[in-house]
Structures are given as structure tokens and as C-alpha cells.
N, C-alpha and C positions, 0 to 999 in steps of 0.2 A: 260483294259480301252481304252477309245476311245482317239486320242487327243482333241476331242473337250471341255469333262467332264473335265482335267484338268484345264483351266481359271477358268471356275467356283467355282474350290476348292482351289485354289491361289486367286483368289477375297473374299473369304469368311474369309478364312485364315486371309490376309490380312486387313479386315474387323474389323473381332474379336479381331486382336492385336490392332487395333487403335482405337476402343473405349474401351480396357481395359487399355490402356496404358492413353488415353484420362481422364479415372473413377479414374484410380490410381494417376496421376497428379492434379487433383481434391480436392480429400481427401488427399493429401499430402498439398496440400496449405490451404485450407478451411476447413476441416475436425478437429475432438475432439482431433488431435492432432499435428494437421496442423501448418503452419508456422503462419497466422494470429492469433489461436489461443495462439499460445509461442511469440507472439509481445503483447497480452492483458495478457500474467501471469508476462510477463518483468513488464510493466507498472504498475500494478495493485501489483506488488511486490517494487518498487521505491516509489512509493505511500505509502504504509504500513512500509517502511523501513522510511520514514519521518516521519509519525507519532508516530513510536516508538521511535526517538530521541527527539519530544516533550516528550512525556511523560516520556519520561527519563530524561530530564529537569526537569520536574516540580515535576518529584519523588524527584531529588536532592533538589532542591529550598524546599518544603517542610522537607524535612531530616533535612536540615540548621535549617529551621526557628525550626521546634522540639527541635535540638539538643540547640537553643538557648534561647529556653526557658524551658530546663530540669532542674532537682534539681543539676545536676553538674557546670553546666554552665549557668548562669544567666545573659542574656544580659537586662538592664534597662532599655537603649533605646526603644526595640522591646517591652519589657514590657510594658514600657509607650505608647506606640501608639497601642497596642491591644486592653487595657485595655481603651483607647480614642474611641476606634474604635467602642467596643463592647458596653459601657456603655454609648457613647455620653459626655463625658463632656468635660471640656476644663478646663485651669489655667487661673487665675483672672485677669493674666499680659498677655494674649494673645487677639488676633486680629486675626478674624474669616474673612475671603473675601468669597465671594461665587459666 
């Protein structure tokens, strides 16, 4: 080889590493498994991790009120304001505001 064909094949070289190095840097940030992409499964995993402790709440809160109105445990109070709640009526000594 000549000296002169060598630049040529150092420029190209050089070329080919720095738009793959360029492509790989790329899909390393933006890409399906990119950094962008694991900053939206963080998020989007915070999010669903709140909503499952509502409703973990509201599983309990319900459990409660079940357990408080089963055949072992019989809470009157809760009884009497369901059975208000459901049927609409009120006691004769009460005072309704709206």
C-alpha cells in the first residue's frame, strides 16, 4: 500500500467508530431500554405503588365495617346508620338540617 491510501482508511475507521459509538449512546438513553425509558417505569411504578395502598385502605375500611356488622359482632351504631342510610328514615326526636 501506498502511503497515501492509508488516511483514508484511518478516516473511515474513525468515522464508523464515531457514529456507532454515536447510535449506541443513543439507544442507551432513549431507547426500549434506555435511561429515559427506566425514569418512566420508576414513575409509573411510584404511582401504582399509591394506588395500591388506597386500596389497601379501602380493603381494610371495608373488612372493618363487614366484620362489624357479622353475626359475631354486632356493632348497633353502624347498624342504625345503614339501615338510615339505606331505607331513609329518621327517629321522631330528631332534627334533619340540609
Amino acid at each position: 500500500m501506498t502511503p497515501r491510501n492509508r488516511p483514508w482508511g484511518t478516516l473511515i475507521f474513525f468515522t464508523v467508530a464515531f457514529f456507532m459509538g454515536a447510535y449506541f449512546t443513543f439507544a442507551a438513553v432513549q431507547g426500549d431500554f434506555g435511561l429515559f425509558r427506566r425514569a418512566e417505569i420508576e414513575a409509573q411504578s411510584a404511582e401504582l405503588r399509591a394506588q395500591l395502598d388506597t386500596l389497601e385502605a379501602r380493603v381494610a375500611r371495608m373488612e372493618n365495617l363487614t366484620h362489624r356488622l357479622s353475626d359475631d359482632y354486632l356493632d348497633l351504631d353502624l347498624l342504625d346508620e345503614q339501615a338510615r342510610d339505606v331505607l331513609g328514615v329518621m327517629r321522631s326526636d330528631e332534627i334533619i338540617i340540609r
